[in-house]
C-alpha positions in Angstrom: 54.8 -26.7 0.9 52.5 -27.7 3.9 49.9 -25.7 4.9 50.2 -25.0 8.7 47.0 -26.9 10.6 44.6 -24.0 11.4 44.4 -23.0 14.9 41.3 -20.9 16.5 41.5 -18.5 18.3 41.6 -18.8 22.3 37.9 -18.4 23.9 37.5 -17.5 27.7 34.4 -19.5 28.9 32.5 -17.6 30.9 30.3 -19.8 32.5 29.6 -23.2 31.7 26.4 -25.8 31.7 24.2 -23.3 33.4 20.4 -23.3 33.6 19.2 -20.9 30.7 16.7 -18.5 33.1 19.9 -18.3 35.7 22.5 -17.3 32.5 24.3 -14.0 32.5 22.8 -13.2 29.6 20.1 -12.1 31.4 22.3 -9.6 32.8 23.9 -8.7 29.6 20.0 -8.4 28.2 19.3 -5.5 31.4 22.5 -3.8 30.9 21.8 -3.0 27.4 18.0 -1.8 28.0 19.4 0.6 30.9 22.1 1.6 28.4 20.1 2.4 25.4 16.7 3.4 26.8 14.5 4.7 23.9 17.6 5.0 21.7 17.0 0.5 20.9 13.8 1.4 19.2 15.2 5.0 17.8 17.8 3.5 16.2 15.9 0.4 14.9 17.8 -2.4 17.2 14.2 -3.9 18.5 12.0 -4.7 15.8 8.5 -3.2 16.8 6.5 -2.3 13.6 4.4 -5.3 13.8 3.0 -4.6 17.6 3.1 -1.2 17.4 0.5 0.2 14.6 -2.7 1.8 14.7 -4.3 -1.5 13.1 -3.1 -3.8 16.5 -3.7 -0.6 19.0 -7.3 -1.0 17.4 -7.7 -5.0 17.8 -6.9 -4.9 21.3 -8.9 -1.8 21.9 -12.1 -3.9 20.4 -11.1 -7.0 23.0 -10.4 -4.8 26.0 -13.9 -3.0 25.4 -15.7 -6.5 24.9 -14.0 -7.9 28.2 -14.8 -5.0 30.2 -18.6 -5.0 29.1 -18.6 -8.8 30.1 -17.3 -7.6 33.4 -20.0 -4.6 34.0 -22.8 -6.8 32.3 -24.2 -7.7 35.6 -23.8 -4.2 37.5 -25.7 -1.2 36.1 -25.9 2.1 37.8 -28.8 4.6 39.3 -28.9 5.8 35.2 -29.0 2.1 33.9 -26.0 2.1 32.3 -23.4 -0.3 32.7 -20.9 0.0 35.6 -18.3 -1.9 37.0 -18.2 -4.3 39.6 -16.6 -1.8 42.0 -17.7 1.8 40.2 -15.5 3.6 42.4 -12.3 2.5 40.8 -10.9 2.1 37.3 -9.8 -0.8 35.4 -6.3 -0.8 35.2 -5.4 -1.9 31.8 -1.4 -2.8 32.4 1.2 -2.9 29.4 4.5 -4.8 30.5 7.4 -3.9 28.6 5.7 -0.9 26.6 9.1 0.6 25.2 9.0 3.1 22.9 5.7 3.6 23.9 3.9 4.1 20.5 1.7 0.8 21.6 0.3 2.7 24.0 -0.7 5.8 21.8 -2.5 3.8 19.5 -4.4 1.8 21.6 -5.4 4.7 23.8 -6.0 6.4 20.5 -9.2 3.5 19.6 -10.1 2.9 23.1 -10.8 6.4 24.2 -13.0 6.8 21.0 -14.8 3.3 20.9 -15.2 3.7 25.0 -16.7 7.3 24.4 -19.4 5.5 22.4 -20.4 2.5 24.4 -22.8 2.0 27.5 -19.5 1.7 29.3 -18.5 5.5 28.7 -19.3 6.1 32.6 -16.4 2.9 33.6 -13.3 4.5 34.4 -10.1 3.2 33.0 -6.6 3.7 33.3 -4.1 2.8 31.4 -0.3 2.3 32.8 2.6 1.9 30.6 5.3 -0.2 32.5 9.0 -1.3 31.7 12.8 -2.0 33.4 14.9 1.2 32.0 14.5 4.6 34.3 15.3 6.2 30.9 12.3 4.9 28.6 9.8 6.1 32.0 11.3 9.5 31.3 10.7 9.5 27.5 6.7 8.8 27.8 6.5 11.4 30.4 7.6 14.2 28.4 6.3 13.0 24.7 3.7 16.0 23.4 1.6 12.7 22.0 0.9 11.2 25.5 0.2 14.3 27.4 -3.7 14.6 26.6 -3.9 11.1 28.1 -1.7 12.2 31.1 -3.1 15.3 31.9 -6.5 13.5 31.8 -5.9 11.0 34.9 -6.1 8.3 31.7 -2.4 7.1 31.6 0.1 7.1 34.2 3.7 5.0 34.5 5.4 2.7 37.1 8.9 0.8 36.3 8.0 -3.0 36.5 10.3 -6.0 37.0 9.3 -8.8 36.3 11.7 -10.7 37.9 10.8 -9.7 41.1 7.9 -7.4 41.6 4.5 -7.7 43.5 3.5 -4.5 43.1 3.8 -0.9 40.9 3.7 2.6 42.2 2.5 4.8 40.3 4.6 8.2 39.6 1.8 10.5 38.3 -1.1 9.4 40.6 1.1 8.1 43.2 -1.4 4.8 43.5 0.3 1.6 45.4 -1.1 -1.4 43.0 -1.0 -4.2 45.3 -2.6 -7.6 45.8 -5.9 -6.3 48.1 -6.2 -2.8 46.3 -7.5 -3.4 42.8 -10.9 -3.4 42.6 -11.8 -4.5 39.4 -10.3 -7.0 37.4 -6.9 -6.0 35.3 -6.1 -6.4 31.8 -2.2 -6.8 30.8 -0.8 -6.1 26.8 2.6 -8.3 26.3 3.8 -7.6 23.2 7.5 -8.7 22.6 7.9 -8.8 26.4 8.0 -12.6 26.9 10.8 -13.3 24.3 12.8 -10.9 26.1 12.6 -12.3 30.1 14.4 -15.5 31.0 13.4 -18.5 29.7 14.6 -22.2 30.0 15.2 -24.7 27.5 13.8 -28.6 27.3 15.2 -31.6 25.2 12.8 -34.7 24.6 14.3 -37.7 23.3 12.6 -41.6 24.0 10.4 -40.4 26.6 13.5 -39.0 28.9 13.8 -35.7 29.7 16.7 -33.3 29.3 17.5 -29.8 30.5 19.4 -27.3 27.7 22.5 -25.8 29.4 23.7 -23.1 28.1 27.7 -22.0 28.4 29.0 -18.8 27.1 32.5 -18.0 25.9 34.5 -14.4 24.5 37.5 -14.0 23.0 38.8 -11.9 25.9 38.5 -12.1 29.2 35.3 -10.0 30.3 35.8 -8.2 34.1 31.9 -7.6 33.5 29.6 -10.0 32.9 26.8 -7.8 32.5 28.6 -5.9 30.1 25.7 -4.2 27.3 28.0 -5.2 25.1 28.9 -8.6 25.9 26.1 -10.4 23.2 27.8 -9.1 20.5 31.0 -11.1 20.7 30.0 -13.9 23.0 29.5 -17.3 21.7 26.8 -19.4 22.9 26.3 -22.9 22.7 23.6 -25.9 24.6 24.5 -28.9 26.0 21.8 -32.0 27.4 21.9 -33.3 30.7 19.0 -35.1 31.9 16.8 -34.4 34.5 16.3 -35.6 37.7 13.1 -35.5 39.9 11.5 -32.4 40.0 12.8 -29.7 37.8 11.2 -26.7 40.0 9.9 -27.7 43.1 6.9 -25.7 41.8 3.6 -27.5 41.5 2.0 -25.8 38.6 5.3 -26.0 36.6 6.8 -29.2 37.0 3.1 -30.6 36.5 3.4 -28.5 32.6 7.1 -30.1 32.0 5.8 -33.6 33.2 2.9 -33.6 30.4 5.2 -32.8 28.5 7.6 -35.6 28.9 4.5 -37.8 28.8 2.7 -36.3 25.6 5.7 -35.0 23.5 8.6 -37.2 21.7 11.7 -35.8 20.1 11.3 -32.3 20.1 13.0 -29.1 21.8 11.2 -26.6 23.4 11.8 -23.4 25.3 9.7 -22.7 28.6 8.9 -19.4 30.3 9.5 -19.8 34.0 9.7 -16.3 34.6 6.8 -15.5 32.5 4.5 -17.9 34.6 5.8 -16.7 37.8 5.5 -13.2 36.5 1.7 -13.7 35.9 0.9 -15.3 38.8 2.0 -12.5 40.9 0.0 -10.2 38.6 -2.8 -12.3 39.2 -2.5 -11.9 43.1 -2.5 -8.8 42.1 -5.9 -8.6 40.2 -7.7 -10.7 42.5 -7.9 -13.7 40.4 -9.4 -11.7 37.6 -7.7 -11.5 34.6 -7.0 -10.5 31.1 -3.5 -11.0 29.1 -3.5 -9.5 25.5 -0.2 -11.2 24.0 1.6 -11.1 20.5 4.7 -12.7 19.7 6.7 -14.9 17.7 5.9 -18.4 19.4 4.5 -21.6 19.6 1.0 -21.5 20.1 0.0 -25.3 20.4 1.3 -28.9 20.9 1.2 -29.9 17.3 3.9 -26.5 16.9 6.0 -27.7 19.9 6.3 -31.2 18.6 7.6 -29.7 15.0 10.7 -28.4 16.6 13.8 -30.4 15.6 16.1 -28.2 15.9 17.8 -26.9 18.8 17.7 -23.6 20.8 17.8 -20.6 18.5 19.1 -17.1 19.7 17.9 -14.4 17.6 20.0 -11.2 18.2 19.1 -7.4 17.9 22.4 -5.9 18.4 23.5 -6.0 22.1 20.3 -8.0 22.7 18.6 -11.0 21.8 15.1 -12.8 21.6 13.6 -16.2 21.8 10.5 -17.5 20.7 7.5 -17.7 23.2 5.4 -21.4 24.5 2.2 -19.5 24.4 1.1 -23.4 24.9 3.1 -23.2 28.0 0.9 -20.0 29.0 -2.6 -21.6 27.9 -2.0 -24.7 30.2 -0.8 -22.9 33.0 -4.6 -20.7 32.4 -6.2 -23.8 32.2 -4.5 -25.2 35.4 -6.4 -22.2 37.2 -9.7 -22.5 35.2 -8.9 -20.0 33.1 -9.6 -20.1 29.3 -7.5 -19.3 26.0 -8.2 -18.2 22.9 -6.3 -18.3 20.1 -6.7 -18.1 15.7 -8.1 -21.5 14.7 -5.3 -20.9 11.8 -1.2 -20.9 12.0 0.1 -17.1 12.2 2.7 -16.1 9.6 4.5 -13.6 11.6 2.7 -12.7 15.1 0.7 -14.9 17.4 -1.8 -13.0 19.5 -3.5 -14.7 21.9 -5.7 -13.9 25.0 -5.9 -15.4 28.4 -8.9 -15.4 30.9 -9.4 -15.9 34.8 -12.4 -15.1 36.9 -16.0 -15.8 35.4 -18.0 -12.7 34.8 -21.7 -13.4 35.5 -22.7 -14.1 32.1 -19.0 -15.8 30.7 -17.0 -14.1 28.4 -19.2 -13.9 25.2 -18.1 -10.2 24.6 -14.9 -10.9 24.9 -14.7 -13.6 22.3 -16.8 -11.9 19.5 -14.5 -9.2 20.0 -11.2 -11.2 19.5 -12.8 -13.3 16.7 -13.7 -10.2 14.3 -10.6 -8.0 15.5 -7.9 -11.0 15.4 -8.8 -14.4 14.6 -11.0 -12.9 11.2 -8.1 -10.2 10.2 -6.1 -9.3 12.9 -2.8 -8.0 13.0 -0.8 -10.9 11.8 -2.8 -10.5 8.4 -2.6 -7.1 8.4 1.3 -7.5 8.4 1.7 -10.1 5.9 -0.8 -8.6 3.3 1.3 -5.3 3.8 4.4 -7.0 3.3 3.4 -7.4 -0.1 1.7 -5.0 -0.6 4.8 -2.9 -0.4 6.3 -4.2 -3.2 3.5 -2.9 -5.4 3.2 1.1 -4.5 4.3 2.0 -8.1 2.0 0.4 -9.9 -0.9 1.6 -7.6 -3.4 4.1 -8.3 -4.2 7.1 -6.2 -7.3 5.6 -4.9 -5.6 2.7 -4.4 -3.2 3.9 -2.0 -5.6 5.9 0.0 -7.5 2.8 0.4 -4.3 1.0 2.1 -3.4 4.3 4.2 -7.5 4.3 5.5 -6.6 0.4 5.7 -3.3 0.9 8.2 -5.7 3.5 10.2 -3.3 6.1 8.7 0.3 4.9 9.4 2.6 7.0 8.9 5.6 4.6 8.0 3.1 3.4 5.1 2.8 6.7 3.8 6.5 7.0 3.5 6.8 3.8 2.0 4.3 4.9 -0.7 5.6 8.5 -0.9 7.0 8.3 -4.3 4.0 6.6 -5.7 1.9 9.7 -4.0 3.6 12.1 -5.2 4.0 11.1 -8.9 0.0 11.2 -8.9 -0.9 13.7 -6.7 -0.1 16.5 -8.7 -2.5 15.8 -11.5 -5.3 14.0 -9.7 -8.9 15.2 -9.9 -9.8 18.3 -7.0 -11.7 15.8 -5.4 -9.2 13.3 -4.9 -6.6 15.7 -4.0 -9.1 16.8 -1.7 -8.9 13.4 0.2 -5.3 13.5 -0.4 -5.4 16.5 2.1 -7.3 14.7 4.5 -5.2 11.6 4.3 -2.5 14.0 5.1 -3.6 15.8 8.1 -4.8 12.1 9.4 -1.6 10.5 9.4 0.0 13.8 10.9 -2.2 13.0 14.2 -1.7 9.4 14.3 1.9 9.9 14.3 4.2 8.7 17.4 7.4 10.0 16.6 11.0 8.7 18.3 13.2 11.0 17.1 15.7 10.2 14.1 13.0 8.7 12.2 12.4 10.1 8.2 11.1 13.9 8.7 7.5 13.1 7.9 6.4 17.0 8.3 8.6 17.6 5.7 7.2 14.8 3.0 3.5 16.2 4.2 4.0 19.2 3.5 6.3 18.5 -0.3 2.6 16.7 -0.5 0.9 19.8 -0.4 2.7 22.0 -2.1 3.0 19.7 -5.3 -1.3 19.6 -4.9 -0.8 23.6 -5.2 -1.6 24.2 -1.5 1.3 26.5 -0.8 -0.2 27.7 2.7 -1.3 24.1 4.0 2.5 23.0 3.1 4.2 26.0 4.8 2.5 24.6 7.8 4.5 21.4 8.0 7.1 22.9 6.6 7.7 24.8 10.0 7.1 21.7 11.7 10.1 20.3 10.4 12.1 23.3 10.9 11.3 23.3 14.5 12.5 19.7 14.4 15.8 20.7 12.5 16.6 24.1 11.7 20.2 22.9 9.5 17.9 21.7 6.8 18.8 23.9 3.4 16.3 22.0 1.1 13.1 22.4 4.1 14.0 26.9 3.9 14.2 26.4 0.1 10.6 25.0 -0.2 9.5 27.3 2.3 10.7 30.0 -0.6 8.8 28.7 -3.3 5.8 28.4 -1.0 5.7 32.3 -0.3 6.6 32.5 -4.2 2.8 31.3 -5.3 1.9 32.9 -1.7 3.2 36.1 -3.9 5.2 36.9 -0.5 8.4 37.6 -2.3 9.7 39.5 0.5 9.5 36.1 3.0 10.6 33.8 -0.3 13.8 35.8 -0.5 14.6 35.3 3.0 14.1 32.0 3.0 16.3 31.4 -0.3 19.1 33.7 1.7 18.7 31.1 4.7 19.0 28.3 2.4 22.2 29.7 0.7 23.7 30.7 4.4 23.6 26.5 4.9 25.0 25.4 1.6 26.6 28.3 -0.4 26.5 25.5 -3.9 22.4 25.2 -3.7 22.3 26.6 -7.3 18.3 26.2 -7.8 18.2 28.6 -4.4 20.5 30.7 -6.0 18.3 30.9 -9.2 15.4 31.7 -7.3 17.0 34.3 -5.4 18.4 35.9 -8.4 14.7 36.1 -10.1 13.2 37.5 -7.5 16.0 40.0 -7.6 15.2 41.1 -11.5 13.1 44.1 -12.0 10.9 42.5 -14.5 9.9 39.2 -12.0 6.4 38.6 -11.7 5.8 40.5 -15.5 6.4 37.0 -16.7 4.5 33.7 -15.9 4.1 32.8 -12.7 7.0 30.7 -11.4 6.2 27.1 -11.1 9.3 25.3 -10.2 9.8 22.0 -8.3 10.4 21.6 -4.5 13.3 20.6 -3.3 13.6 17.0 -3.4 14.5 16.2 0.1 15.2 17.8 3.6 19.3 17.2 2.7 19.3 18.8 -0.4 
């Protein structure tokens, strides 16, 4: 019998051979932002753990502070302290593409405290969170972690494209930031931003030059090409066509591809038009003074760029998609302008971070590179993420001291402490008064570094099983309530509640409590013990009750 020849399925090309920055993927990329707003990082689509922890919010608050003092070195008000070059007006620190947002807390968590106790604690700042999606705007403004900054004239929030815009209102304040009207010089965070914006795509082969055009077919025929949903079933595929003249018509970037061509041989790399036309609007916009805080996956050098054999490389997060970042690109377009770079002297694992400089404060930028040697290039946030990678793998075996010392370590990250929340609680219980003592501490730390998204494990809930295993019934109720207030359906959180009051000797509340728990899940058999003990006329004659928590908040 002969096997029939296998035929494929039909695919509807949807555009063919075009320039990658001018694709409709880019489309495709915006629809799904607007779409899912703050539900892409709620629901764990865009990786963000590694640029968005208190131990990165607190090496970019270091170099922010040490740029700023370079900047005010030279200026020094009626009380001798330091001031900046225009004391009237803030530095605007500007984060592109800030997300979920929980960047932004932790860096305004370290800089308000490190700025507080520095000769610049007179400079104002303010700090603006920026991005495409209406809907992520509307998140920051309402989240009970960013108010304090709000209400205090220290953050506000303008939508940013950075396509097209020259400029950012301001909704809070109401500030026009426009080239002419910022006094000071501007420092910009772009963290997972540059992967994200259109990009184009270069072949070298024997000294000639070749442009990567992309085409993109479905199995259907699509009505919308900027569907959200379009990336997940389209195909995409590269082609080489060589180029001709110019690539650009822009001085500053055909003058990058053309050293290219003449310094690199049979490699492929990716290069951020947009991103380079982004920041020199921005830098209109700061007058020529500038600082750019970036971390990414990327090339960060010509030795990386010539590595790359391999062809252009989509990397997809659901109905979006990434692409690695020429941060060498970025470092010669600086230097094209005078500016300078600086980057780790060593290869990063998993996150590049890099800074780039314009203007020339009186006395250089000597603050500004101490600062990013000891907070990234010496142990920065790409080591802080690879040593915690394996480090997870070892909670079990840890002792208690151990694991406060990596929690202290994270600056009290509450995703670490869930990771290690087995290993806590099997030593918790039995540890020293002392250590539980710091235990306690360690728990009320992590609580207010917390930025939480909604959907995420209910942390109140593990804090306050913490506590109550330690024998701190009245500490634990607290977060119990917390998590009630988060989710009120929750049989397990009304149980522990219970056995709280129980050593609280409240039996009237603990009854309640073992009621409510029943009223959710009529089978909850250890609720029903409980209930029926308290219910016995000889109840607290016997020893005092000692039993277990429930296990988790779905019991």
């Amino acid at each position: 019998m002969t096997t029939p020849p296998r035929v494929d399925p039909p695919r509807f090309v949807l555009e063919r051979n075009q320039r990658l920055s001018r694709s409709l993927l880019w489309g495709c990329q915006r629809a799904f932002f607007e779409r899912q707003g703050i539900e892409a990082w709620r629901q764990g689509l865009i990786p963000n753990f590694i640029t968005s922890n208190p131990v990165i919010g607190r090496a970019y608050a270091q170099v922010v502070l040490g740029w700023m003092r370079d900047w005010c070195g030279a200026s020094r008000g009626e009380s001798g302290r330091l001031s900046a070059p225009d004391p009237g007006q803030p530095f605007y620190l500007i984060e592109l593409g800030a997300g979920a947002g929980r960047f932004a807390f932790h860096f305004l968590e370290s800089f308000r405290r490190l700025h507080a106790r520095s000769q610049l604690r007179d400079v104002a700042f303010r700090y603006v969170m920026t991005d495409l999606p209406e809907r992520n705007l509307e998140f920051w403004l309402s989240h009970p972690r960013l108010q304090p900054f709000l209400e205090e004239g220290l953050l506000d929030v303008a939508r940013f494209d950075a396509e097209h815009d020259e400029q950012l209102v301001l909704r809070r304040g109401g500030t026009v930031l426009a080239p002419g009207t910022v006094a000071n010089p501007l420092a910009l965070v772009a963290n997972y931003f540059f992967d994200s914006i259109p990009q184009d795509a270069f072949t070298l082969r024997d000294g000639i030059l070749h442009e990567c055009l992309v085409s993109v077919a479905s199995p259907r025929p699509e009505p919308e090409l900027d569907a959200a949903d379009l990336l997940e079933r389209a195909t995409v595929s590269f082609e080489d066509h060589p180029v001709e003249g110019a690539c650009y018509g822009d001085a500053e970037l055909d003058s990058i591809l053309e050293d290219y061509r003449e310094r690199l041989s049979d490699t492929t790399l990716l290069f951020p038009s947009t991103a380079l036309r982004c920041l020199r609007r921005l830098q209109r916009l700061a007058g020529d003074r500038l600082l750019l805080l970036s971390g990414d996956k990327g090339h960060a050098s010509e030795d990386e760029l010539s590595e790359r054999s391999s062809g252009v490389s989509l990397v997809r997060h659901g109905g979006a998609f990434s692409l690695m970042v020429n941060y060498d690109a970025i470092g010669r377009y600086f230097r094209l302008r005078d500016g300078q770079v600086l980057r780790p002297i060593h290869r990063h694992v998993s996150l590049h971070v890099g800074a780039f400089l314009l203007g020339q404060p009186p006395d250089g930028h000597g603050e500004t590179e101490l600062a990013y040697e000891e907070a990234i290039e010496r142990s920065g946030p790409d080591d802080y993420s690879t040593l915690l990678k394996r480090l997870e793998q070892h909670y079990d075996a840890m002792k208690l001291e151990e694991l406060l010392a990596v929690l202290r370590w994270s600056g009290w990250d509450s995703g670490m402490l869930m990771d290690a929340f087995s290993a806590l609680m099997a030593q918790a219980e039995s540890a020293s008064e002392p250590l539980q003592q710091e235990v306690c501490w360690a728990i009320q730390q992590v609580w207010e570094t917390d930025y939480p998204l909604g959907g995420e494990d209910d942390l109140a809930f593990h804090l306050g099983m913490l506590l109550y295993v330690m024998d701190r019934p009245e500490e634990a109720l607290t977060f119990f309530e917390h998590s009630l207030r988060l989710c009120d359906t929750e049989p397990g959180t009304y149980f522990n509640q219970g056995m709280c009051y129980v050593r609280l000797r409240q039996d009237a509340r603990a009854q309640e409590c073992f009621e409510r728990a029943l009223a959710l899940d009529a089978g909850f058999s250890r609720a029903r013990e409980m209930l029926s003990k308290l219910q016995s006329p000889d109840w607290r004659q016997g020893p005092e009750e000692d039993e277990e928590p429930g296990e988790d908040s779905g019991v």
